[in-house]
CHARMM internal coordinates of N, CA and C (Angstrom, degrees):
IC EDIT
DIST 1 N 1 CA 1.4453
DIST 1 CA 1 C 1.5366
ANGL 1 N 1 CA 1 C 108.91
DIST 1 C 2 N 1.6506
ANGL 1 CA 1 C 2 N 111.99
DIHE 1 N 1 CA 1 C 2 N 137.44
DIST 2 N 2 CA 1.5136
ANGL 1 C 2 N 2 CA 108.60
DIHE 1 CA 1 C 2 N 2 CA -168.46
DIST 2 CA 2 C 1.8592
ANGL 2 N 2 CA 2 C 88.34
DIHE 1 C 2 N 2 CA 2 C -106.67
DIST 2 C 3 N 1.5919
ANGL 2 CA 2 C 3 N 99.52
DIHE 2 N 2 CA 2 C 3 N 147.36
DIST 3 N 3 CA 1.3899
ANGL 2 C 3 N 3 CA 121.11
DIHE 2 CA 2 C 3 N 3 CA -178.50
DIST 3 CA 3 C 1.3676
ANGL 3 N 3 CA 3 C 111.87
DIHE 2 C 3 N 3 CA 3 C -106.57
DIST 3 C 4 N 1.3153
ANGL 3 CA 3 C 4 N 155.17
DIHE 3 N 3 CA 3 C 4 N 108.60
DIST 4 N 4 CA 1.1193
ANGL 3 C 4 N 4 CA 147.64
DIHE 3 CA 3 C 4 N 4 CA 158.56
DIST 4 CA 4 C 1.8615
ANGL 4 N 4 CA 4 C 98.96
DIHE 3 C 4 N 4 CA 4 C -41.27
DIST 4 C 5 N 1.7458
ANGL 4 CA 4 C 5 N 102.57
DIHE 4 N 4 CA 4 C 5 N 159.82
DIST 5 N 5 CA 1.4541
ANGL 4 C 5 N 5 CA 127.42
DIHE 4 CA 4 C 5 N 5 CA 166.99
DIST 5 CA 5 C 1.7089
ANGL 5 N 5 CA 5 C 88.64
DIHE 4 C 5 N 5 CA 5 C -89.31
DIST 5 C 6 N 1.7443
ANGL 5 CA 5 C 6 N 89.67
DIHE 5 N 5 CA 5 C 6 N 140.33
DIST 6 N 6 CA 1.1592
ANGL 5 C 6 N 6 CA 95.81
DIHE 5 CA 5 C 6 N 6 CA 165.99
DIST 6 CA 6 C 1.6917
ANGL 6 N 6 CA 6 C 121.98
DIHE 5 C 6 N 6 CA 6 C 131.19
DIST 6 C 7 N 1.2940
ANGL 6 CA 6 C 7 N 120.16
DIHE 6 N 6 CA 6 C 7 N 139.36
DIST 7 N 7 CA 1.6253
ANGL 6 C 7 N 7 CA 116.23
DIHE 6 CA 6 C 7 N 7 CA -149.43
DIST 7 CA 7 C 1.8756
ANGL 7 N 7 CA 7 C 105.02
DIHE 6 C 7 N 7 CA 7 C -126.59
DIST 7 C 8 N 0.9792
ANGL 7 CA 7 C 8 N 95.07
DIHE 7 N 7 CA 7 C 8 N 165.05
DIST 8 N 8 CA 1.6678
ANGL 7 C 8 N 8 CA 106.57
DIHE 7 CA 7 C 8 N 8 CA 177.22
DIST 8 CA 8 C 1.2449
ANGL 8 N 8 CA 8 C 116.51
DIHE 7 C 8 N 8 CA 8 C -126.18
DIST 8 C 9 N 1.5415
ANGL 8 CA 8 C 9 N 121.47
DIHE 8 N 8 CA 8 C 9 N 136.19
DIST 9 N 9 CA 1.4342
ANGL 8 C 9 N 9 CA 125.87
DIHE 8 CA 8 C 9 N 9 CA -170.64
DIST 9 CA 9 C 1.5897
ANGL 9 N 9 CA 9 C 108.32
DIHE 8 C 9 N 9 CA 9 C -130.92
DIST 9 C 10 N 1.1842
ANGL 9 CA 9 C 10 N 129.09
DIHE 9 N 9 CA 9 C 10 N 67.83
DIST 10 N 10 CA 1.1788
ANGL 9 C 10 N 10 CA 116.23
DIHE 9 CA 9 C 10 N 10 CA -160.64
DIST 10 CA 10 C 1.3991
ANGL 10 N 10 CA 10 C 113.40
DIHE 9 C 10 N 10 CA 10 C 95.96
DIST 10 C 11 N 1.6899
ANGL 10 CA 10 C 11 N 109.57
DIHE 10 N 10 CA 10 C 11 N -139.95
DIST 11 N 11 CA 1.1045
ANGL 10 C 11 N 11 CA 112.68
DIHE 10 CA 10 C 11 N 11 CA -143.61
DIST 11 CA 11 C 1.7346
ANGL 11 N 11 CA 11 C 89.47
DIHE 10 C 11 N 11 CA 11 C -115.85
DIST 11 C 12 N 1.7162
ANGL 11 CA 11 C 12 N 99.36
DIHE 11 N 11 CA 11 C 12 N 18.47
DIST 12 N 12 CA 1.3507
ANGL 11 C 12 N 12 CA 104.44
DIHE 11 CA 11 C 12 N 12 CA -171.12
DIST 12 CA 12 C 1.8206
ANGL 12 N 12 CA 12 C 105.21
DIHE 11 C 12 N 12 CA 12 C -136.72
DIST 12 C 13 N 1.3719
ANGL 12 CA 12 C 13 N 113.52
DIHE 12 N 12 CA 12 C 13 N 130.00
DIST 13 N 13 CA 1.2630
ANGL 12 C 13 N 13 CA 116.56
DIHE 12 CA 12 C 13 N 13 CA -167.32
DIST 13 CA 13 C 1.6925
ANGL 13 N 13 CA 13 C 106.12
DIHE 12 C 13 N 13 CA 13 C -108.22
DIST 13 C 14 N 1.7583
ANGL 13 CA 13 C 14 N 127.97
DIHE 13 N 13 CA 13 C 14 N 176.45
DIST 14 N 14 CA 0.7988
ANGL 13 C 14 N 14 CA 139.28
DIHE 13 CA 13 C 14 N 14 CA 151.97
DIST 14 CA 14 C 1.7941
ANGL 14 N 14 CA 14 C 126.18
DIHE 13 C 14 N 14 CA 14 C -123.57
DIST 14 C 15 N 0.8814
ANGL 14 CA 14 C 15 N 137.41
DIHE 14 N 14 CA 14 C 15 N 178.84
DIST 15 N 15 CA 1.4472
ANGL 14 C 15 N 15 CA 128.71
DIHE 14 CA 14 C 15 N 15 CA 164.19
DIST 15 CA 15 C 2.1677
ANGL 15 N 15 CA 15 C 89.75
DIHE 14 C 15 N 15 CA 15 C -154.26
DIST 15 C 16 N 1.1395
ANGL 15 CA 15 C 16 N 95.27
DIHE 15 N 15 CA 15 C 16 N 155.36
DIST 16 N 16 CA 1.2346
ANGL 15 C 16 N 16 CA 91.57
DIHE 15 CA 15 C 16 N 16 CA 161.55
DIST 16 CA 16 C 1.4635
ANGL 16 N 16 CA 16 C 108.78
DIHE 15 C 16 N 16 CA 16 C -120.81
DIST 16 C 17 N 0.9987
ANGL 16 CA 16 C 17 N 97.56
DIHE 16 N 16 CA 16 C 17 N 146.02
DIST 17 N 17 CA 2.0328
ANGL 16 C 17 N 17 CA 131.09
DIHE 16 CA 16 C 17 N 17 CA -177.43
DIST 17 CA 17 C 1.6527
ANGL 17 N 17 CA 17 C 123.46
DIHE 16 C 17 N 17 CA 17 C -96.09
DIST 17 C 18 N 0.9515
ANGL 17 CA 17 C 18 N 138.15
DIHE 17 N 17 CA 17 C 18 N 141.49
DIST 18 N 18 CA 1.6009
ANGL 17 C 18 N 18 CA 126.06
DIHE 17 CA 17 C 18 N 18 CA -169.86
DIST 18 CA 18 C 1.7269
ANGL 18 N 18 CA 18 C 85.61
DIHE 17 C 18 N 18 CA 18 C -132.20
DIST 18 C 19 N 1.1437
ANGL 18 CA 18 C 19 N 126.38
DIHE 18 N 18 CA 18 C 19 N 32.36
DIST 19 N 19 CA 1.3401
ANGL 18 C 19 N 19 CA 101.35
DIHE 18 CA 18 C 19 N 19 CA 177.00
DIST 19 CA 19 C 1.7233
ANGL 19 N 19 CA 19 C 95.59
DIHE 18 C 19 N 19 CA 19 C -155.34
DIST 19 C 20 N 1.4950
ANGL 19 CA 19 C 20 N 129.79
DIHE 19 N 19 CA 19 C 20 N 139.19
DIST 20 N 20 CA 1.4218
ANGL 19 C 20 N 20 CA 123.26
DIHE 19 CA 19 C 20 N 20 CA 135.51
DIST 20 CA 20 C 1.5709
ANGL 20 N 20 CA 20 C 122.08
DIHE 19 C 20 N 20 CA 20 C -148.31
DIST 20 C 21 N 1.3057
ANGL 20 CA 20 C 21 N 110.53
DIHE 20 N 20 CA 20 C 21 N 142.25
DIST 21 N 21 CA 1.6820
ANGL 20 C 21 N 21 CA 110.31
DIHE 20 CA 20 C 21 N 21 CA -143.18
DIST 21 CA 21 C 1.4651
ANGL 21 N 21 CA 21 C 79.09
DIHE 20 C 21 N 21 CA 21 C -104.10
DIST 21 C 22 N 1.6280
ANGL 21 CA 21 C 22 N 111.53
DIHE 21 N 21 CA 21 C 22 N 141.19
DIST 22 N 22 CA 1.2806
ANGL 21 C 22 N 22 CA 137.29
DIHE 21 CA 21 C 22 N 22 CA -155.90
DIST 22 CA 22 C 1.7195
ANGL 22 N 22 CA 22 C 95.83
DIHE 21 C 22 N 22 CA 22 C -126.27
DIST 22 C 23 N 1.2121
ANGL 22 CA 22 C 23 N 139.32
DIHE 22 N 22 CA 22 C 23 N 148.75
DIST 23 N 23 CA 1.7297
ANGL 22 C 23 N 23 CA 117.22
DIHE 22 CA 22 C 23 N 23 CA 167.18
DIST 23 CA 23 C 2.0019
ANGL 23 N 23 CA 23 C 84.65
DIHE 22 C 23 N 23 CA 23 C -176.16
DIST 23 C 24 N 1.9131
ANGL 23 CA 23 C 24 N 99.13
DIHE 23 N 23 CA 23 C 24 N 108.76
DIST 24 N 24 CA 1.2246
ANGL 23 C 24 N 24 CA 95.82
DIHE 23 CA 23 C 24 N 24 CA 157.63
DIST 24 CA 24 C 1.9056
ANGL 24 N 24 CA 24 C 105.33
DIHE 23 C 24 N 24 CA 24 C 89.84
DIST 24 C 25 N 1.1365
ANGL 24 CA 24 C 25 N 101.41
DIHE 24 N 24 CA 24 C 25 N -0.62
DIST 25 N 25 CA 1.4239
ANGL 24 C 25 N 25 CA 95.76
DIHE 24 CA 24 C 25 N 25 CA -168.06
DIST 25 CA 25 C 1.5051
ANGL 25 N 25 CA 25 C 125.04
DIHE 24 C 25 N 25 CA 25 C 101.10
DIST 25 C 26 N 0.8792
ANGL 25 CA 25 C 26 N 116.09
DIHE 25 N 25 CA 25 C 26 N -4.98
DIST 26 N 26 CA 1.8620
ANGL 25 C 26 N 26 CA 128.36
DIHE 25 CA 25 C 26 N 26 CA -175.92
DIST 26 CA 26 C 1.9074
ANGL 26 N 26 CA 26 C 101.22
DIHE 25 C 26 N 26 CA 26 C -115.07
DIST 26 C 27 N 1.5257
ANGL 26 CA 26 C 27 N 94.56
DIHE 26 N 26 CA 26 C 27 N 154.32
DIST 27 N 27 CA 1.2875
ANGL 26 C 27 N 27 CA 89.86
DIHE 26 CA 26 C 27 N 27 CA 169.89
DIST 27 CA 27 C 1.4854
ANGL 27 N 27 CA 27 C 120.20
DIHE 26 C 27 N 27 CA 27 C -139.04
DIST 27 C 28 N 1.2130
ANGL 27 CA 27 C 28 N 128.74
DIHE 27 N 27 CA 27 C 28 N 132.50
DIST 28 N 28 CA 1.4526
ANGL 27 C 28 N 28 CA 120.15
DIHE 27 CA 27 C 28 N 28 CA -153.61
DIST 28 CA 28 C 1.8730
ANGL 28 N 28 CA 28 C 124.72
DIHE 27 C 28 N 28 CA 28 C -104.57
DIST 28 C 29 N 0.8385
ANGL 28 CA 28 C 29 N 95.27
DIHE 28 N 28 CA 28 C 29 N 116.77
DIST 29 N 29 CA 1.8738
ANGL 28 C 29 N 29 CA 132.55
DIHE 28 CA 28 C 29 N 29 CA -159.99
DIST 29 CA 29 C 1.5548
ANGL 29 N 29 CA 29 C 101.48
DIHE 28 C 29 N 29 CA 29 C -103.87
DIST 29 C 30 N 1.1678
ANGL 29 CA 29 C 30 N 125.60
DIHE 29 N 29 CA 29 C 30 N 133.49
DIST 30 N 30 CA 1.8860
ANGL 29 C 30 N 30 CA 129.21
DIHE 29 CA 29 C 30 N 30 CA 178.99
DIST 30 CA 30 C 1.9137
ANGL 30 N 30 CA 30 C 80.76
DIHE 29 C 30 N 30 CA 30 C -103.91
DIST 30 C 31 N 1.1881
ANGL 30 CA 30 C 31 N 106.22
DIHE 30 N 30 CA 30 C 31 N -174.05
DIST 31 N 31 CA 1.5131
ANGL 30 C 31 N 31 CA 126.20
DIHE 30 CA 30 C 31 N 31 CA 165.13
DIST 31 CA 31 C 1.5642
ANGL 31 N 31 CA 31 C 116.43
DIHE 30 C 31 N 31 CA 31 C -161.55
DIST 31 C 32 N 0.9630
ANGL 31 CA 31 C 32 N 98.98
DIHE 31 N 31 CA 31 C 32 N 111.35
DIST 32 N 32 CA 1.6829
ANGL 31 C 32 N 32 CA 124.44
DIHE 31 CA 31 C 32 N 32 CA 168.89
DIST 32 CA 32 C 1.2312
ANGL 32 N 32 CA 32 C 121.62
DIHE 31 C 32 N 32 CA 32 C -31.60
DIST 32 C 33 N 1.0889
ANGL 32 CA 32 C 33 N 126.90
DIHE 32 N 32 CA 32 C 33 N 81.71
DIST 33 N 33 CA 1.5268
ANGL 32 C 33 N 33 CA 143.58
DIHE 32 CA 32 C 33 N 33 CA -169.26
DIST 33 CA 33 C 1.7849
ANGL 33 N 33 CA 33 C 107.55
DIHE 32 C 33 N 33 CA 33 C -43.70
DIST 33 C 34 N 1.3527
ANGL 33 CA 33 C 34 N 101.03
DIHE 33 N 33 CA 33 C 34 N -34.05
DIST 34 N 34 CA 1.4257
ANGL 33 C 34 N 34 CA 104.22
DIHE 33 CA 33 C 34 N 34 CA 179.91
DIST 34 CA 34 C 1.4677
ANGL 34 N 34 CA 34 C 118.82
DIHE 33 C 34 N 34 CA 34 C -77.34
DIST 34 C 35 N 1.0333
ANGL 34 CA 34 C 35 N 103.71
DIHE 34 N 34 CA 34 C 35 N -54.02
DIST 35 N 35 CA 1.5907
ANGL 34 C 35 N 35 CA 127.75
DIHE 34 CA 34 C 35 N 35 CA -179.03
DIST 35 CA 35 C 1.5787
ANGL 35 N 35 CA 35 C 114.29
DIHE 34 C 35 N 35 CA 35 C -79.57
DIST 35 C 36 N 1.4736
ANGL 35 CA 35 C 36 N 124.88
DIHE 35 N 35 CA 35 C 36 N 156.92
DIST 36 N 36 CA 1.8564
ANGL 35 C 36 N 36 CA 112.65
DIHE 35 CA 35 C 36 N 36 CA 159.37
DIST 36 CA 36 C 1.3566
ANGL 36 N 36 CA 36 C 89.67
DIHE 35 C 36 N 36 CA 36 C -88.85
DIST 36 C 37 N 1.5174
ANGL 36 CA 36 C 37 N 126.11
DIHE 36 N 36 CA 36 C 37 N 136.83
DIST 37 N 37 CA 1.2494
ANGL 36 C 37 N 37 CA 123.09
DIHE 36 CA 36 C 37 N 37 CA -169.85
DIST 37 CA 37 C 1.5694
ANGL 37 N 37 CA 37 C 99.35
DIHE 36 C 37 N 37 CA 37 C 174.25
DIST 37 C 38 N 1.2078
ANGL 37 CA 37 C 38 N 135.56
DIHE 37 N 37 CA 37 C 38 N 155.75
DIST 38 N 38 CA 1.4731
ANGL 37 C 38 N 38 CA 155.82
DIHE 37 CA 37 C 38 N 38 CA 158.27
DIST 38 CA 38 C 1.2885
ANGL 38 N 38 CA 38 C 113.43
DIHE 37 C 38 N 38 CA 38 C -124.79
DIST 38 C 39 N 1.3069
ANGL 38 CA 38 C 39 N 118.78
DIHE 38 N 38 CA 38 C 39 N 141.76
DIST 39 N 39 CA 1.7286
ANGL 38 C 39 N 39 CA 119.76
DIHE 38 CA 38 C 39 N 39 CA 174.96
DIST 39 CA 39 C 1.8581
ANGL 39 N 39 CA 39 C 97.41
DIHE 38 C 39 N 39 CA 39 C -134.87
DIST 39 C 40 N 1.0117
ANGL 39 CA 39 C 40 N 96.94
DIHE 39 N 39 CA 39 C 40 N 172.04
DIST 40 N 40 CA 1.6096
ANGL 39 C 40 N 40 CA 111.32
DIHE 39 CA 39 C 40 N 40 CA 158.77
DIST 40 CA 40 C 1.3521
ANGL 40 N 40 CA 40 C 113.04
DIHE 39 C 40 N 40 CA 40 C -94.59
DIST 40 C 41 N 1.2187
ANGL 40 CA 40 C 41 N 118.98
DIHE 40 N 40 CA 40 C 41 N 156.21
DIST 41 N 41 CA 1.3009
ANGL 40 C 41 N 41 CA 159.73
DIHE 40 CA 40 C 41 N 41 CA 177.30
DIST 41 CA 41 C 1.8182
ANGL 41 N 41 CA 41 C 110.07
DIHE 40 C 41 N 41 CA 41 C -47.09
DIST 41 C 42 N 1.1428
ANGL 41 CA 41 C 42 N 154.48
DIHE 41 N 41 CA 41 C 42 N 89.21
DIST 42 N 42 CA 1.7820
ANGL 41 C 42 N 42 CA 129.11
DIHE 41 CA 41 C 42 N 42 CA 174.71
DIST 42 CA 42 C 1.3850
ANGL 42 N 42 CA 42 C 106.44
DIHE 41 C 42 N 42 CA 42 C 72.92
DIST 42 C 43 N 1.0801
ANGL 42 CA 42 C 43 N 92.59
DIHE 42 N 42 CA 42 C 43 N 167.14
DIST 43 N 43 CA 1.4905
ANGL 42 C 43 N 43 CA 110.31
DIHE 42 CA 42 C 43 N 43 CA 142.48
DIST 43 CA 43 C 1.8849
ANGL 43 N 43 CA 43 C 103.34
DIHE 42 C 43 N 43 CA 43 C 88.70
DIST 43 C 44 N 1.6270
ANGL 43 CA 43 C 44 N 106.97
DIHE 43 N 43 CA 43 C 44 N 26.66
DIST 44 N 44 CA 1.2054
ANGL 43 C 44 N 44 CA 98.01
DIHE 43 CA 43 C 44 N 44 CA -173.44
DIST 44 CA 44 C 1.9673
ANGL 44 N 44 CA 44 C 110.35
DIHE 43 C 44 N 44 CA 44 C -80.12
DIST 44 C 45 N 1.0116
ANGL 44 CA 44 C 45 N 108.58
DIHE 44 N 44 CA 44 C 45 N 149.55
DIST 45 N 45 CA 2.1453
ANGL 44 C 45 N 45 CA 122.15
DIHE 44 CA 44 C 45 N 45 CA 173.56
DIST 45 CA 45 C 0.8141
ANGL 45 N 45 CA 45 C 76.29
DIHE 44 C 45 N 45 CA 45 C -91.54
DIST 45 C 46 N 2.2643
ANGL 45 CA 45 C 46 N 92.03
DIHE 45 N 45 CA 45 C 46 N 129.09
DIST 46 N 46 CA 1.0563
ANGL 45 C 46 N 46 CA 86.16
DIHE 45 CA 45 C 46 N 46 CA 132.70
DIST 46 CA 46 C 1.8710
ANGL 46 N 46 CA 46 C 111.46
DIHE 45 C 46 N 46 CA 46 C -138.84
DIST 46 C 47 N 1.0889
ANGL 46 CA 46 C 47 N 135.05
DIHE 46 N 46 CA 46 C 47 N -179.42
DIST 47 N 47 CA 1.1560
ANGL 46 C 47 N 47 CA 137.77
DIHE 46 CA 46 C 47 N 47 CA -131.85
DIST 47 CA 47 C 1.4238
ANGL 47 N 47 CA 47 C 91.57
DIHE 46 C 47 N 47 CA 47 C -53.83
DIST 47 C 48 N 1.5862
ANGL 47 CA 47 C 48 N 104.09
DIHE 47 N 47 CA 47 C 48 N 149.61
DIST 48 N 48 CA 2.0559
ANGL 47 C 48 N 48 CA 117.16
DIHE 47 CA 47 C 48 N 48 CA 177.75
DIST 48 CA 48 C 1.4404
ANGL 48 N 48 CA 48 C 105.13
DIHE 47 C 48 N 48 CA 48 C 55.37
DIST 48 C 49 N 1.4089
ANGL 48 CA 48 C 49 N 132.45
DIHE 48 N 48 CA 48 C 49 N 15.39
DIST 49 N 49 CA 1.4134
ANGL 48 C 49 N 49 CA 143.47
DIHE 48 CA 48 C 49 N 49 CA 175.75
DIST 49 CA 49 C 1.6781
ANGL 49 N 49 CA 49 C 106.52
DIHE 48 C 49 N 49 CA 49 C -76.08
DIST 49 C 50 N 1.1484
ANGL 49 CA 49 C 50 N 122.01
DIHE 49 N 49 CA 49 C 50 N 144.73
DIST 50 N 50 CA 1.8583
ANGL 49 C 50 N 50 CA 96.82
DIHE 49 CA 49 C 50 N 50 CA 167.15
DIST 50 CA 50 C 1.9897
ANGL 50 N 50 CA 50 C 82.36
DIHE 49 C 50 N 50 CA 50 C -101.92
DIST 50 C 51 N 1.4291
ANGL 50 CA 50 C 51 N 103.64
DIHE 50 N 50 CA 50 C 51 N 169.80
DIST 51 N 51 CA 1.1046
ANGL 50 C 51 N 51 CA 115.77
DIHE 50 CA 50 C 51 N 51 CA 154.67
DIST 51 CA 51 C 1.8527
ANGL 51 N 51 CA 51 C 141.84
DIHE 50 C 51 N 51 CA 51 C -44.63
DIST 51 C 52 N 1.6446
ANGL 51 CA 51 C 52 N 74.10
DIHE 51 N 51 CA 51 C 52 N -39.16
DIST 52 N 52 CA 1.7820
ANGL 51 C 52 N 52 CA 87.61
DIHE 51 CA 51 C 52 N 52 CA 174.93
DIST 52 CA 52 C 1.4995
ANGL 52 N 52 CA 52 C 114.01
DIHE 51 C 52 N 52 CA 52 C -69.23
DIST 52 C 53 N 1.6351
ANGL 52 CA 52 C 53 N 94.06
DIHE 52 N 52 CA 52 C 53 N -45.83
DIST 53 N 53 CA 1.9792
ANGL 52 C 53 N 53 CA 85.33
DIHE 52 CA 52 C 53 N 53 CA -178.39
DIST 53 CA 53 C 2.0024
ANGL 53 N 53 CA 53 C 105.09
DIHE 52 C 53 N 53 CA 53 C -88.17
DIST 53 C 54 N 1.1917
ANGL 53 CA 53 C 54 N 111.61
DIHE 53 N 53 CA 53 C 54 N 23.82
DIST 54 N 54 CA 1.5039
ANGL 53 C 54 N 54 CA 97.92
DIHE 53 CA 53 C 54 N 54 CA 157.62
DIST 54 CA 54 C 1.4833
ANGL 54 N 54 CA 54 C 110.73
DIHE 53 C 54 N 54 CA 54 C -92.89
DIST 54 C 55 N 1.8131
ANGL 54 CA 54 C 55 N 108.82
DIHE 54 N 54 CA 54 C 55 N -34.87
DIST 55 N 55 CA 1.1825
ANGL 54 C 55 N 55 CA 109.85
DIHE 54 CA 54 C 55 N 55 CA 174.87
DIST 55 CA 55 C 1.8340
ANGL 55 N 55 CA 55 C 121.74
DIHE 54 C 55 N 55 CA 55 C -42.66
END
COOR INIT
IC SEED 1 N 1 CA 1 C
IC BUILD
């Protein structure tokens, strides 16, 4: 079973990400239809992952 990186504090979480795609000056973010919230794009770690091969 694969584990994402990443902790919870409450009623507020993190994950860490190894990736965000930049093009032109803008930077690109989805938003969670459920939640008010923005994330990045891919690229989630997860545990013993390096960053590069999440990329």
């Amino acid at each position: 079973m694969e584990y994402n990186c990443g902790f919870t504090d409450g009623d507020k979480w993190f994950r860490y990400r190894a990736a965000i795609i930049v093009e032109e000056g803008s930077v690109l973010f989805a938003r969670n239809e459920l939640d008010d919230y923005f994330y990045s794009i891919g690229g989630a770690v997860h545990m013993g992952e390096t960053a590069e091969d999440a990329v």
